[in-house]
Each structure stands twice: as structure tokens, then as C-alpha cells.
mmCIF file of the N, C-alpha and C atoms, coordinates in Angstrom:
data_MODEL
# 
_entry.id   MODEL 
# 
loop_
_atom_site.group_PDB 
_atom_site.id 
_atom_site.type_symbol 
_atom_site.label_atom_id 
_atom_site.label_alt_id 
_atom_site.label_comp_id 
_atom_site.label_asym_id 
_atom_site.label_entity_id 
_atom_site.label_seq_id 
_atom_site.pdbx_PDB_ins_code 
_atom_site.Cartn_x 
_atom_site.Cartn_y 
_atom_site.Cartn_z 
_atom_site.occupancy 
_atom_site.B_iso_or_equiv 
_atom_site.pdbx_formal_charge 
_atom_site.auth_seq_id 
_atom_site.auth_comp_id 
_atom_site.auth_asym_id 
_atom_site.auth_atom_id 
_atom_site.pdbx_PDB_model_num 
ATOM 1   N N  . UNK A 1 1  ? -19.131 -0.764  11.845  1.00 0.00 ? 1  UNK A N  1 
ATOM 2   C CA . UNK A 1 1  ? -18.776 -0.558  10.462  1.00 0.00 ? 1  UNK A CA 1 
ATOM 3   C C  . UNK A 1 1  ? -17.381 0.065   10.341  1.00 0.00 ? 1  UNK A C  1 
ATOM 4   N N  . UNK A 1 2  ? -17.010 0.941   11.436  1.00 0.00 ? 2  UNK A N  1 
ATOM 5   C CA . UNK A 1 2  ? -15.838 1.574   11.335  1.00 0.00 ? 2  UNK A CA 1 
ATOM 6   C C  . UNK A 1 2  ? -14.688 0.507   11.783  1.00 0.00 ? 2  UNK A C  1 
ATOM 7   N N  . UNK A 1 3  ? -15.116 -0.175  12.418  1.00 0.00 ? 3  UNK A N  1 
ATOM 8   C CA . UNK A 1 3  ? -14.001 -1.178  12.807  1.00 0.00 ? 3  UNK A CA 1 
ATOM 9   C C  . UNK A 1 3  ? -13.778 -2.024  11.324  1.00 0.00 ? 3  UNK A C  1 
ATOM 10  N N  . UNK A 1 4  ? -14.413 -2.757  10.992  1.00 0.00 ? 4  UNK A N  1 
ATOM 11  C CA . UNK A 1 4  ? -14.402 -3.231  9.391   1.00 0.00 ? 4  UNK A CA 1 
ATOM 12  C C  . UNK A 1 4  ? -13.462 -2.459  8.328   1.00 0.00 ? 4  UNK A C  1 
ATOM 13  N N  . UNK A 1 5  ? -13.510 -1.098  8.029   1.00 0.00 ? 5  UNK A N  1 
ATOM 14  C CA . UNK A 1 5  ? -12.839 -0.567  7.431   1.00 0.00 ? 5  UNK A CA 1 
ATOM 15  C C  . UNK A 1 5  ? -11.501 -0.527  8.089   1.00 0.00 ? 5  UNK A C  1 
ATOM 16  N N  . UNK A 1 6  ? -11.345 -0.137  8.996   1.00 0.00 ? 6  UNK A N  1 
ATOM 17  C CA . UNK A 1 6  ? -10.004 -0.286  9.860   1.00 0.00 ? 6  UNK A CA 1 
ATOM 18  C C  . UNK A 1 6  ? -9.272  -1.307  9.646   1.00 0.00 ? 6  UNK A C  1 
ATOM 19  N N  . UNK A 1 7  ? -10.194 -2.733  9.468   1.00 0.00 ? 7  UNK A N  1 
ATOM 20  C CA . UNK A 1 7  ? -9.558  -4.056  9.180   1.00 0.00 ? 7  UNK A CA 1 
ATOM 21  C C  . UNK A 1 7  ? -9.246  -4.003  8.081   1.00 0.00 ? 7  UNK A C  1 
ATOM 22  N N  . UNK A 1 8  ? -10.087 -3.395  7.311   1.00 0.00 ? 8  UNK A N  1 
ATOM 23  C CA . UNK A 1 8  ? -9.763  -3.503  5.856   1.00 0.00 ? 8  UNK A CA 1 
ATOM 24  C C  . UNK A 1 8  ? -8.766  -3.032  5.327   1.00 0.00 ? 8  UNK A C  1 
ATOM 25  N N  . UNK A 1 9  ? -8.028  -1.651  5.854   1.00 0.00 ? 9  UNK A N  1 
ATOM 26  C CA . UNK A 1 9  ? -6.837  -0.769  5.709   1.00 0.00 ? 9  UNK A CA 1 
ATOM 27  C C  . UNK A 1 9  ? -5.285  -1.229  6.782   1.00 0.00 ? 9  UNK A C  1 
ATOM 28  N N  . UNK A 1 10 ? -5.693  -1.883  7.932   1.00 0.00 ? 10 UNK A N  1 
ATOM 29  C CA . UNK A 1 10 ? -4.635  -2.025  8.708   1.00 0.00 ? 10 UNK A CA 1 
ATOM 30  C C  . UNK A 1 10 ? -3.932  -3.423  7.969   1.00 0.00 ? 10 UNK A C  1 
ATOM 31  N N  . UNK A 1 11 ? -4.619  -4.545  7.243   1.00 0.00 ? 11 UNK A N  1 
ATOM 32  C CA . UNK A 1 11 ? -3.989  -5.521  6.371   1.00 0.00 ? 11 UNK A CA 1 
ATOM 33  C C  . UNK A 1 11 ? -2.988  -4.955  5.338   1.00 0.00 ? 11 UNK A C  1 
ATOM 34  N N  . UNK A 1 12 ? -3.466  -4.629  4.439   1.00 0.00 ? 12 UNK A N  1 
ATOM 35  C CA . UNK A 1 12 ? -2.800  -3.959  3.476   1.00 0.00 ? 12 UNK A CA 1 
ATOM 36  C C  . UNK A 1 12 ? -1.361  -2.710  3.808   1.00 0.00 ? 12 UNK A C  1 
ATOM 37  N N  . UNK A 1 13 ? -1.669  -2.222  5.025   1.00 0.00 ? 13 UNK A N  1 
ATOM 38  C CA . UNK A 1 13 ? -0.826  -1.229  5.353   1.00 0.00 ? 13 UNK A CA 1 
ATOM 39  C C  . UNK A 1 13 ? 0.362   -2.167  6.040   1.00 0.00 ? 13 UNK A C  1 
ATOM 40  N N  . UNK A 1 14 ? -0.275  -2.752  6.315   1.00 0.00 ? 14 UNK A N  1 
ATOM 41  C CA . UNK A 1 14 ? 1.047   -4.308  7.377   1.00 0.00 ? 14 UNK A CA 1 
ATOM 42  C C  . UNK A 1 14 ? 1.907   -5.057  6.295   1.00 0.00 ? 14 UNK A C  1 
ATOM 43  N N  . UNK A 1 15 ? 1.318   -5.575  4.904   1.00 0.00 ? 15 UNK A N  1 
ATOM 44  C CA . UNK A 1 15 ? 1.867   -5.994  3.897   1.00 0.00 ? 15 UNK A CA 1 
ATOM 45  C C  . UNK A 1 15 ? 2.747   -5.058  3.241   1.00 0.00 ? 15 UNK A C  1 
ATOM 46  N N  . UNK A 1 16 ? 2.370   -3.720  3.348   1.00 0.00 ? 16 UNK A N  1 
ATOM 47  C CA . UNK A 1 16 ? 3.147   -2.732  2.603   1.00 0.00 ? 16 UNK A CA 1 
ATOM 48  C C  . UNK A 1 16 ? 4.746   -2.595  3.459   1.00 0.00 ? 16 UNK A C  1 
ATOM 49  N N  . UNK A 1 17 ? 4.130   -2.555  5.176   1.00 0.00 ? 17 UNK A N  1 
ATOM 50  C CA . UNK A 1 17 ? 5.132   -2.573  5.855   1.00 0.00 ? 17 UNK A CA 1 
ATOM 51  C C  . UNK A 1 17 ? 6.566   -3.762  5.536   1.00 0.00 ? 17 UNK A C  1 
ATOM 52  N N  . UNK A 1 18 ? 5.732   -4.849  5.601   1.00 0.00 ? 18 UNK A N  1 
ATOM 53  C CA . UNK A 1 18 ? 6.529   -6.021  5.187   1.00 0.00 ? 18 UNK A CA 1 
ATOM 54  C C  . UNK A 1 18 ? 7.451   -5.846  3.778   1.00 0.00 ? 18 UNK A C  1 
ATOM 55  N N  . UNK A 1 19 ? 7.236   -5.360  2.712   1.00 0.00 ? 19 UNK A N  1 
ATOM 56  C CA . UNK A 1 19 ? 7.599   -4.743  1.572   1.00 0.00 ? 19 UNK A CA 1 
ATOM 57  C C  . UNK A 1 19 ? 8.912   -4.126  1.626   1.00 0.00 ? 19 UNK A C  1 
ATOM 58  N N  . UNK A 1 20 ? 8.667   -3.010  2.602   1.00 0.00 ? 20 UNK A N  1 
ATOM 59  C CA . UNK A 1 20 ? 9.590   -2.437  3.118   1.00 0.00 ? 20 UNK A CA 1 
ATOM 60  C C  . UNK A 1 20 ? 11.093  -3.471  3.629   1.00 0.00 ? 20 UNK A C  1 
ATOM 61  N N  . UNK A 1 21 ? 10.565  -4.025  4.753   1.00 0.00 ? 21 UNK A N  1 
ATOM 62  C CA . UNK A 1 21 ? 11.576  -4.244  5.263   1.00 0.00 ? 21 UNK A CA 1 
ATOM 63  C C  . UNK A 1 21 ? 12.496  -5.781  4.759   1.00 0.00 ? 21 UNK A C  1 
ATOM 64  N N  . UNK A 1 22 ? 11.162  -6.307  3.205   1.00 0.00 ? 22 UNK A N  1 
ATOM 65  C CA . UNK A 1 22 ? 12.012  -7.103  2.865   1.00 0.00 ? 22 UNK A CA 1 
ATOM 66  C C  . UNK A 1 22 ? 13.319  -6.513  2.405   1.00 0.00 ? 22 UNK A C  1 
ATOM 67  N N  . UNK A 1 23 ? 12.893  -5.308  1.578   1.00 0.00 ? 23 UNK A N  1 
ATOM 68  C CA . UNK A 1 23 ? 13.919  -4.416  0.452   1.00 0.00 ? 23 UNK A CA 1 
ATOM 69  C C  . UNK A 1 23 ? 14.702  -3.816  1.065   1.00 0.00 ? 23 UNK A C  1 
ATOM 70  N N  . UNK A 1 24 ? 15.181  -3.554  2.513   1.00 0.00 ? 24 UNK A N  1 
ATOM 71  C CA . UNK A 1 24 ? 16.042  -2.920  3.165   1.00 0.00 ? 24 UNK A CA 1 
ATOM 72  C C  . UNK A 1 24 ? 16.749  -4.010  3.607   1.00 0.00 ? 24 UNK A C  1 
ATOM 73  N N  . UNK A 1 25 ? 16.108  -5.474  3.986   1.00 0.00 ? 25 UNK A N  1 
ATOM 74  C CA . UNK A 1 25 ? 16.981  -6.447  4.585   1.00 0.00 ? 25 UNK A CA 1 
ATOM 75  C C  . UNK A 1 25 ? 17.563  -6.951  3.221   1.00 0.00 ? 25 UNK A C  1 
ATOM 76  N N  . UNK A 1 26 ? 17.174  -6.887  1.967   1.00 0.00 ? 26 UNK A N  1 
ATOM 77  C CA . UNK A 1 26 ? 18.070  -6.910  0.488   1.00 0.00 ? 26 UNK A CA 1 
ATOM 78  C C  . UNK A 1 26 ? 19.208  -5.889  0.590   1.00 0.00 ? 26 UNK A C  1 
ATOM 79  N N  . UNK A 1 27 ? 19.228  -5.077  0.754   1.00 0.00 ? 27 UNK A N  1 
ATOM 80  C CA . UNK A 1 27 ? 20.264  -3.795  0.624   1.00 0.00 ? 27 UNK A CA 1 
ATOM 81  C C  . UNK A 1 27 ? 21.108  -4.176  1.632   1.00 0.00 ? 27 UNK A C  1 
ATOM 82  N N  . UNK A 1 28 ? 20.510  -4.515  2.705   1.00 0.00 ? 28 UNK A N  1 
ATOM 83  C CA . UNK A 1 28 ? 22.097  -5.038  3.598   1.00 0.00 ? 28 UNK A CA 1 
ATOM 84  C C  . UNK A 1 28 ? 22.126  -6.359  3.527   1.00 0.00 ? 28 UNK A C  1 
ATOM 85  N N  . UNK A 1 29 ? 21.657  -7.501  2.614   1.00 0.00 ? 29 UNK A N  1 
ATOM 86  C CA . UNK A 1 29 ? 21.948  -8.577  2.018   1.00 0.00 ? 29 UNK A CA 1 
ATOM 87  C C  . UNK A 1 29 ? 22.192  -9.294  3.349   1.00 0.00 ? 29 UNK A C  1 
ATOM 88  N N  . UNK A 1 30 ? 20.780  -9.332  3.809   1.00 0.00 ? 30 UNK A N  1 
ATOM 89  C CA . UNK A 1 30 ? 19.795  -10.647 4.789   1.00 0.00 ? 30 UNK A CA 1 
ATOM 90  C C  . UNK A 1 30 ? 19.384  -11.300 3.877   1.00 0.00 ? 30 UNK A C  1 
ATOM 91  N N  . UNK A 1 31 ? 19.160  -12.639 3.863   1.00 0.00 ? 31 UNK A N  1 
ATOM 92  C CA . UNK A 1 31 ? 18.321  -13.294 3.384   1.00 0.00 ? 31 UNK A CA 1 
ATOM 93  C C  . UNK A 1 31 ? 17.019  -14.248 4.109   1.00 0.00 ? 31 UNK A C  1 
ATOM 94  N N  . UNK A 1 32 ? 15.876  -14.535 3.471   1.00 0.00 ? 32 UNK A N  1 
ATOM 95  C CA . UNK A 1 32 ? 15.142  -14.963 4.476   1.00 0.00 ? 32 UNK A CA 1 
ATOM 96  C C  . UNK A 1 32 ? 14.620  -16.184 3.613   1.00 0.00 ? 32 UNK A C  1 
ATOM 97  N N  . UNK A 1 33 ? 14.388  -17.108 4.618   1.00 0.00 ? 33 UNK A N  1 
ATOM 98  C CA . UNK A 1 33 ? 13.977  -18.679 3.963   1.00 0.00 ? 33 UNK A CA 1 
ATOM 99  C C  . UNK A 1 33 ? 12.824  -18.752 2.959   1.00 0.00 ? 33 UNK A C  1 
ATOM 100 N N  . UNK A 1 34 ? 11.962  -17.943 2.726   1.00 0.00 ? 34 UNK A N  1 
ATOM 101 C CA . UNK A 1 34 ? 10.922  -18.488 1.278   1.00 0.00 ? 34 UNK A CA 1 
ATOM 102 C C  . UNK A 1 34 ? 11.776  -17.847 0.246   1.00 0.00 ? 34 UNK A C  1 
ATOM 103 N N  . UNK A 1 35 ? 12.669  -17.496 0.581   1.00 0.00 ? 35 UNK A N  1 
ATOM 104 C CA . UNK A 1 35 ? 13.626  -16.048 -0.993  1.00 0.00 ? 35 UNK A CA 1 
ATOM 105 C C  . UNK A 1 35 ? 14.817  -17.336 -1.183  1.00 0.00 ? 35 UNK A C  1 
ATOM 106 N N  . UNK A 1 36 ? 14.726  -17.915 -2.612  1.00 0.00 ? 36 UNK A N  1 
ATOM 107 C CA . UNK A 1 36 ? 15.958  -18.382 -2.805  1.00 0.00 ? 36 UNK A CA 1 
ATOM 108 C C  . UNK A 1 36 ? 17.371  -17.164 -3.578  1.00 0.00 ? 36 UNK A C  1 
ATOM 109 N N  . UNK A 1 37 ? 17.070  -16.394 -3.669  1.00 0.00 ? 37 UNK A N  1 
ATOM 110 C CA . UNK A 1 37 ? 17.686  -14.867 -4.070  1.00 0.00 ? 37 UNK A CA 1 
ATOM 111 C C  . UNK A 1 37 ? 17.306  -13.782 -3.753  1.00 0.00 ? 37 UNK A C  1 
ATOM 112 N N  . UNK A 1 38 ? 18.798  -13.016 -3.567  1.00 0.00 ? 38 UNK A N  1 
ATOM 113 C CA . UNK A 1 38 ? 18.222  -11.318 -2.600  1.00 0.00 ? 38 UNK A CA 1 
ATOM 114 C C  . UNK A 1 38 ? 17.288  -10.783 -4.046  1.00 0.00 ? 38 UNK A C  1 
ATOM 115 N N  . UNK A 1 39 ? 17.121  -11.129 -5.009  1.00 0.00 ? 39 UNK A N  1 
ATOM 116 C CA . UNK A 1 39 ? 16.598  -9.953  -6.266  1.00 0.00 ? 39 UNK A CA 1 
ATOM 117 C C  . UNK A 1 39 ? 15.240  -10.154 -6.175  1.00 0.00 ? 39 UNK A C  1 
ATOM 118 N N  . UNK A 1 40 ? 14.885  -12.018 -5.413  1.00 0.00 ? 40 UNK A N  1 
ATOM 119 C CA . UNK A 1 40 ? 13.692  -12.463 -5.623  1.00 0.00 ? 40 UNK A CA 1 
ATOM 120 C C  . UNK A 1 40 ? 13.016  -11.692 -4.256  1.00 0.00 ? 40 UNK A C  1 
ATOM 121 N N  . UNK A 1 41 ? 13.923  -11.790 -3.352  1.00 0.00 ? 41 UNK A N  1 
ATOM 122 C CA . UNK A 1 41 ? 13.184  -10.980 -2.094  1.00 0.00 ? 41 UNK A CA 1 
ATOM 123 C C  . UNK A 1 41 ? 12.943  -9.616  -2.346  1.00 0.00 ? 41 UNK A C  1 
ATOM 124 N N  . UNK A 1 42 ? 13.950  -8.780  -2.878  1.00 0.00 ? 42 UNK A N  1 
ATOM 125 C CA . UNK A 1 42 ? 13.393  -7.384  -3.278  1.00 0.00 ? 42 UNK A CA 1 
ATOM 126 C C  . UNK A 1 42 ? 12.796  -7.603  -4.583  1.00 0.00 ? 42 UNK A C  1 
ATOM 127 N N  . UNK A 1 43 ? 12.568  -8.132  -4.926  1.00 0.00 ? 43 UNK A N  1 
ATOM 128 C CA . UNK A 1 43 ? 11.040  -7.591  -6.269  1.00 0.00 ? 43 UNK A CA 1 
ATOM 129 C C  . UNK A 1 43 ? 9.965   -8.141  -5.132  1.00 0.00 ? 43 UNK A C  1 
ATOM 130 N N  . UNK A 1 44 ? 10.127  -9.488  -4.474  1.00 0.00 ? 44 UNK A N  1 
ATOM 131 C CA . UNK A 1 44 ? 8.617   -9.401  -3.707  1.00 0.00 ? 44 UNK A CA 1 
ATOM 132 C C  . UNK A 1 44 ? 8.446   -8.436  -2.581  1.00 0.00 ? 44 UNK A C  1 
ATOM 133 N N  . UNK A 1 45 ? 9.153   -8.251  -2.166  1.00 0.00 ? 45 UNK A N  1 
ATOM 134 C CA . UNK A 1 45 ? 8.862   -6.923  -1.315  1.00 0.00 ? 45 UNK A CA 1 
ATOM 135 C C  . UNK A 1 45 ? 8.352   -5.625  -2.181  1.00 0.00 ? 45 UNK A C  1 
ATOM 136 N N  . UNK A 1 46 ? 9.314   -5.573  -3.471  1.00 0.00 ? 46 UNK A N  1 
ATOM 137 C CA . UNK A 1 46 ? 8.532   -3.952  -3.874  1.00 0.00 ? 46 UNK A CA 1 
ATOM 138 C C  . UNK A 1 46 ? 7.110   -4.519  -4.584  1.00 0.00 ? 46 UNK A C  1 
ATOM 139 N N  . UNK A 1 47 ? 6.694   -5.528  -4.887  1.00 0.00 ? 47 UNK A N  1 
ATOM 140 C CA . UNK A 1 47 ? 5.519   -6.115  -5.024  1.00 0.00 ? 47 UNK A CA 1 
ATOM 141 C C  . UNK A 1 47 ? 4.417   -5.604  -3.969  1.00 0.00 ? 47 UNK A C  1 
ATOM 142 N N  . UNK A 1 48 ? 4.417   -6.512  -2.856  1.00 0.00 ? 48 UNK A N  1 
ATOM 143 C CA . UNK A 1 48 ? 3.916   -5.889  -1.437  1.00 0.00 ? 48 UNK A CA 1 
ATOM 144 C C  . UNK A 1 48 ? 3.601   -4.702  -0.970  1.00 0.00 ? 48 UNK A C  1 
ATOM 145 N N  . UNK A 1 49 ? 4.978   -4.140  -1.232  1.00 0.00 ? 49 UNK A N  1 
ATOM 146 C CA . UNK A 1 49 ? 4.500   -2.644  -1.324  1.00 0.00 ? 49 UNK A CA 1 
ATOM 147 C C  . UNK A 1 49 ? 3.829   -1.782  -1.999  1.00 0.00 ? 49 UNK A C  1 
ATOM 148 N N  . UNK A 1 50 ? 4.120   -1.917  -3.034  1.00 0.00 ? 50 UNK A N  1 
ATOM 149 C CA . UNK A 1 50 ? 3.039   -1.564  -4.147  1.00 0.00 ? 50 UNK A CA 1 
ATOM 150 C C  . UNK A 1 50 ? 1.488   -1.792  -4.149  1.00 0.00 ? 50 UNK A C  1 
ATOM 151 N N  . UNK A 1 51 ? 1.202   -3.579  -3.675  1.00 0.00 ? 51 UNK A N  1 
ATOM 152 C CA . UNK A 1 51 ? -0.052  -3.487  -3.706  1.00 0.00 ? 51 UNK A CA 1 
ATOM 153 C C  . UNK A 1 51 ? -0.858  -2.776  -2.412  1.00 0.00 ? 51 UNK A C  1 
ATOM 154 N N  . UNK A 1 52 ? -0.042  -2.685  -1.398  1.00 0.00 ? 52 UNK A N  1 
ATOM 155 C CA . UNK A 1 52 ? -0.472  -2.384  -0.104  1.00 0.00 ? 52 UNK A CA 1 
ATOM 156 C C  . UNK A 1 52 ? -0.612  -0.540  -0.521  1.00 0.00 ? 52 UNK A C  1 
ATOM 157 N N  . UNK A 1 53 ? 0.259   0.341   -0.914  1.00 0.00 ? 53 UNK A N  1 
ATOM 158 C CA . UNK A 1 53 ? 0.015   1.292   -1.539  1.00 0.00 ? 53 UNK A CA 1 
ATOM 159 C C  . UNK A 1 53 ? -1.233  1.728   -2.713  1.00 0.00 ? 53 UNK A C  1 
ATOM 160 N N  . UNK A 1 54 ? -1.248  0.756   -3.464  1.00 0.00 ? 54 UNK A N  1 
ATOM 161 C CA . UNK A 1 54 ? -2.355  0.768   -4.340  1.00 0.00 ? 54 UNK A CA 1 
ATOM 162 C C  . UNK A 1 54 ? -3.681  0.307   -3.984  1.00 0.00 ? 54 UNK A C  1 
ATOM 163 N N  . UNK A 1 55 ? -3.611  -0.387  -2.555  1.00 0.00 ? 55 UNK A N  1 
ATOM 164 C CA . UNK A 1 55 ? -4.983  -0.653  -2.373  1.00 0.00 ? 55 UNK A CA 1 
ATOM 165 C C  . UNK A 1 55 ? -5.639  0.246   -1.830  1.00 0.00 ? 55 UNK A C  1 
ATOM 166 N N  . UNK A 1 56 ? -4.731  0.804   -0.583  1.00 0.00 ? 56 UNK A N  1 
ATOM 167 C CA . UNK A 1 56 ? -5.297  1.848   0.138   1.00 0.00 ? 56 UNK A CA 1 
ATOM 168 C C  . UNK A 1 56 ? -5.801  3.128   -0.245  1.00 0.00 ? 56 UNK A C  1 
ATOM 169 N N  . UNK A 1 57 ? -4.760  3.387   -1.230  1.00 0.00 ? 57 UNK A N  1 
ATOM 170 C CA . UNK A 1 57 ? -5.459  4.551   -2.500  1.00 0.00 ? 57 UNK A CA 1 
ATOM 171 C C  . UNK A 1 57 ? -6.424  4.214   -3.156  1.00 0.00 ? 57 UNK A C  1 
ATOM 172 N N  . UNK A 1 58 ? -6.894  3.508   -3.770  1.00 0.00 ? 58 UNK A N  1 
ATOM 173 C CA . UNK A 1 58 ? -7.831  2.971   -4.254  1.00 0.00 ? 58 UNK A CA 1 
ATOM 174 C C  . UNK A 1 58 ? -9.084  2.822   -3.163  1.00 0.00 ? 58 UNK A C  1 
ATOM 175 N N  . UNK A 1 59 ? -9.091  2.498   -1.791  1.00 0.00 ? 59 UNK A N  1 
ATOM 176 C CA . UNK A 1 59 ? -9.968  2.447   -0.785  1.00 0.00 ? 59 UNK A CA 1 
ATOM 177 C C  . UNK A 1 59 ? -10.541 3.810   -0.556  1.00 0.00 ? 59 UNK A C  1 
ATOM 178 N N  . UNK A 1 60 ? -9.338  4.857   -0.496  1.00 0.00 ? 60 UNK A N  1 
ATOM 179 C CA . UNK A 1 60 ? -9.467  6.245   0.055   1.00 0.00 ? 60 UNK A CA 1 
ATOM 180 C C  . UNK A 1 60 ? -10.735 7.011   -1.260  1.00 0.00 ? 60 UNK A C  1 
ATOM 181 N N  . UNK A 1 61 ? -9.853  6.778   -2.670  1.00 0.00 ? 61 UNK A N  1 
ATOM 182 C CA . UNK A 1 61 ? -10.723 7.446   -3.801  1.00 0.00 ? 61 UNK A CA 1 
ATOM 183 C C  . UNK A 1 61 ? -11.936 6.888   -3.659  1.00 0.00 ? 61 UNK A C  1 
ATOM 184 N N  . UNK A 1 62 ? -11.986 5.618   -3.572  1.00 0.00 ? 62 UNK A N  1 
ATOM 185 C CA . UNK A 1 62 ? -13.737 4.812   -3.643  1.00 0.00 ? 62 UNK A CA 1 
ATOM 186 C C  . UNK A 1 62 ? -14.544 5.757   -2.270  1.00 0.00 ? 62 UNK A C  1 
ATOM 187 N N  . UNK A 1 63 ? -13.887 5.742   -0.917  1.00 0.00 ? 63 UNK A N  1 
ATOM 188 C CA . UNK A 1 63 ? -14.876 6.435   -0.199  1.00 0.00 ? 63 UNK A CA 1 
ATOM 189 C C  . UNK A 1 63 ? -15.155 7.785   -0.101  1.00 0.00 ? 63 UNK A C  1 
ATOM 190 N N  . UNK A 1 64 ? -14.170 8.591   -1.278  1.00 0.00 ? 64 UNK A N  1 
ATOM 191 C CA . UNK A 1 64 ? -14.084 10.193  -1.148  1.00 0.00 ? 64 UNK A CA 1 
ATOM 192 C C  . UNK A 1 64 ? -15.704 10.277  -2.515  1.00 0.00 ? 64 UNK A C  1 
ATOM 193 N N  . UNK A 1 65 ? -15.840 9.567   -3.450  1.00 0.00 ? 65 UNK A N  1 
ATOM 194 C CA . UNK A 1 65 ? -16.090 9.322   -4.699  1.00 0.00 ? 65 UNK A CA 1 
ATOM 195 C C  . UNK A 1 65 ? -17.879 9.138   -3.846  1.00 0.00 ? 65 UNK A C  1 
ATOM 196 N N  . UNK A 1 66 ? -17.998 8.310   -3.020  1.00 0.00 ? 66 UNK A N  1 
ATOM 197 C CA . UNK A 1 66 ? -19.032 7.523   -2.307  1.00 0.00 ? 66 UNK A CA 1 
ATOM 198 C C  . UNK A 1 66 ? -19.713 8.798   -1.289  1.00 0.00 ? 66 UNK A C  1 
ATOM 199 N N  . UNK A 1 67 ? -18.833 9.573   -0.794  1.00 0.00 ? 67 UNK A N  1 
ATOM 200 C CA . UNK A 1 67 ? -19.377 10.539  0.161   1.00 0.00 ? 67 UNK A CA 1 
ATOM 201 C C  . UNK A 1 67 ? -19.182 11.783  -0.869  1.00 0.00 ? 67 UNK A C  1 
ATOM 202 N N  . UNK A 1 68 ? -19.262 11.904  -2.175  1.00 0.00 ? 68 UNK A N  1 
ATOM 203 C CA . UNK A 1 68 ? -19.316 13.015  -3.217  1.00 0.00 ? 68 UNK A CA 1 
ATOM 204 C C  . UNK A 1 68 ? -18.527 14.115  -2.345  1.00 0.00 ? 68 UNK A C  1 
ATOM 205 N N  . UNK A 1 69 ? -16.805 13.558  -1.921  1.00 0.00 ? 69 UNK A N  1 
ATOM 206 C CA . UNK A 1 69 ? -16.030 14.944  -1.754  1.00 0.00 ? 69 UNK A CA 1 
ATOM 207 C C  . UNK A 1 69 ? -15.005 14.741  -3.114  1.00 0.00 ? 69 UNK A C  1 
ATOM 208 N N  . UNK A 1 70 ? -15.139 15.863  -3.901  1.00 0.00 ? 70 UNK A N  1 
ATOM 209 C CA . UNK A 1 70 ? -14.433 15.659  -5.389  1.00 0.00 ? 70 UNK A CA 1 
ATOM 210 C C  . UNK A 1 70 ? -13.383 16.404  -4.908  1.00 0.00 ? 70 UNK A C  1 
ATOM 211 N N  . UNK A 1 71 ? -12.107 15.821  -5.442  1.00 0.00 ? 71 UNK A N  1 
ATOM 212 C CA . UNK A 1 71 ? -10.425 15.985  -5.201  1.00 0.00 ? 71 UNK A CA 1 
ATOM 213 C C  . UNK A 1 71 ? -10.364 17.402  -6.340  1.00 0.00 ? 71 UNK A C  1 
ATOM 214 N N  . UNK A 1 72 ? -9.088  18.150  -6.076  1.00 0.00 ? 72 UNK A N  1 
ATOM 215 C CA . UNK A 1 72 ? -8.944  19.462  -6.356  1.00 0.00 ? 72 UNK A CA 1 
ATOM 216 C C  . UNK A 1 72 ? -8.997  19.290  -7.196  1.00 0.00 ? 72 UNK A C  1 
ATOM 217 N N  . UNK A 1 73 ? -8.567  18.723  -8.395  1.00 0.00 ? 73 UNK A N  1 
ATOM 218 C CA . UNK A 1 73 ? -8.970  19.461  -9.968  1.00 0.00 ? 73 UNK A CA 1 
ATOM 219 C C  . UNK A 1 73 ? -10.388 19.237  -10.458 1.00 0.00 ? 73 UNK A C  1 
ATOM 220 N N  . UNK A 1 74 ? -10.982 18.805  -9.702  1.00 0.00 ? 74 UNK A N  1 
ATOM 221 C CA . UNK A 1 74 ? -12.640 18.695  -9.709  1.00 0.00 ? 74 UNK A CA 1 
ATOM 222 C C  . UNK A 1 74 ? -13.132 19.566  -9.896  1.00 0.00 ? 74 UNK A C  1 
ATOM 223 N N  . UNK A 1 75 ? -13.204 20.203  -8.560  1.00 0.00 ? 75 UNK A N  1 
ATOM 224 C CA . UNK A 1 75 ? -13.642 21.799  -7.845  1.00 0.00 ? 75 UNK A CA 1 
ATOM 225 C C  . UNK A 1 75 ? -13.613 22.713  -8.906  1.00 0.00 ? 75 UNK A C  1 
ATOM 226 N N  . UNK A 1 76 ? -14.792 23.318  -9.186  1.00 0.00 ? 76 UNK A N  1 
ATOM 227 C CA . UNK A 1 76 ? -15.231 24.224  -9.904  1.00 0.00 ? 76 UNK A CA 1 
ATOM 228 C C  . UNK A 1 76 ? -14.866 25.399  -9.300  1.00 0.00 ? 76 UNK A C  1 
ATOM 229 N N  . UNK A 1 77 ? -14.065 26.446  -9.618  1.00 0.00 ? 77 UNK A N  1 
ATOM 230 C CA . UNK A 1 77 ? -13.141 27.568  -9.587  1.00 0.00 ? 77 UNK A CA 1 
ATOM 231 C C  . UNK A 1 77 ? -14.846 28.626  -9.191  1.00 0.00 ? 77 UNK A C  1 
ATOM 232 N N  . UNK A 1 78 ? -15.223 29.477  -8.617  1.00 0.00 ? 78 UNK A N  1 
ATOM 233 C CA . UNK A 1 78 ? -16.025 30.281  -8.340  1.00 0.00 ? 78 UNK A CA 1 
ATOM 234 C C  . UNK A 1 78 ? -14.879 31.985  -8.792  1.00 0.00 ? 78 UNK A C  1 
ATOM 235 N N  . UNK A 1 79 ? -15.962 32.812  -9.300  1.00 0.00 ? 79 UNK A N  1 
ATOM 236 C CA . UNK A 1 79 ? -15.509 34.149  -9.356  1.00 0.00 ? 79 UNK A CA 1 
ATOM 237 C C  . UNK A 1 79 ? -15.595 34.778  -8.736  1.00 0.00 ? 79 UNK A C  1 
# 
């Protein structure tokens, strides 16, 4: 089961990677063959990144939410 989740997070974290290095090979104005424009390669890269960011957060809250550990402004303050 733990391997599964692993799969499930190491995809998304690889796409995010990719994200990255479209938008840096934009800034030093590489271009790469599916991009007919550097603007089209950096919006799909910060695309990528984004979703690869948003999924994994979204993975993390669903299993914190699932194993009832509530994030700090949750936590009921004790006297």
C-alpha cells in the first residue's frame, strides 16, 4: 500500500519538476519542439508546476484529514 502512494506522489512531483525546468530553459530562451513559443513553454511549465504542487497538497491534507491529525489552527488551545 505504501508503495502505491509513493507512486502516487513521485508522478506528480516529476511533472512539477518538469515545470520547473521548462520555465528556466524560457528565461535563458531554449526552446523545445512541442512549444511553438518561449511564453507557450513557460505558461505550460508554470501549469505543471502548479498542478504537481496542488496535487500533492491536496494528497497530504486528504491523508492528515483521514488519520484525524488536525493542522494548527484546528488545535484547541488548552489552559
Amino acid at each position: 500500500m505504501r508503495i502505491i502512494a509513493l507512486l502516487i506522489l513521485v508522478i506528480p512531483g516529476f511533472l512539477s519538476v518538469v515545470g520547473i525546468k521548462l520555465m528556466r530553459d524560457t528565461l535563458f530562451q531554449i526552446q523545445h519542439p512541442p512549444f511553438p513559443a518561449l511564453w507557450m513553454q513557460f505558461t505550460g511549465g508554470f501549469l505543471l508546476l502548479v498542478f504537481g504542487i496542488w496535487f500533492i497538497a491536496g494528497f497530504v491534507l486528504h491523508r492528515d484529514r483521514k488519520n484525524n491529525k488536525p493542522g494548527i489552527r484546528r488545535r484547541v488551545k488548552s489552559k
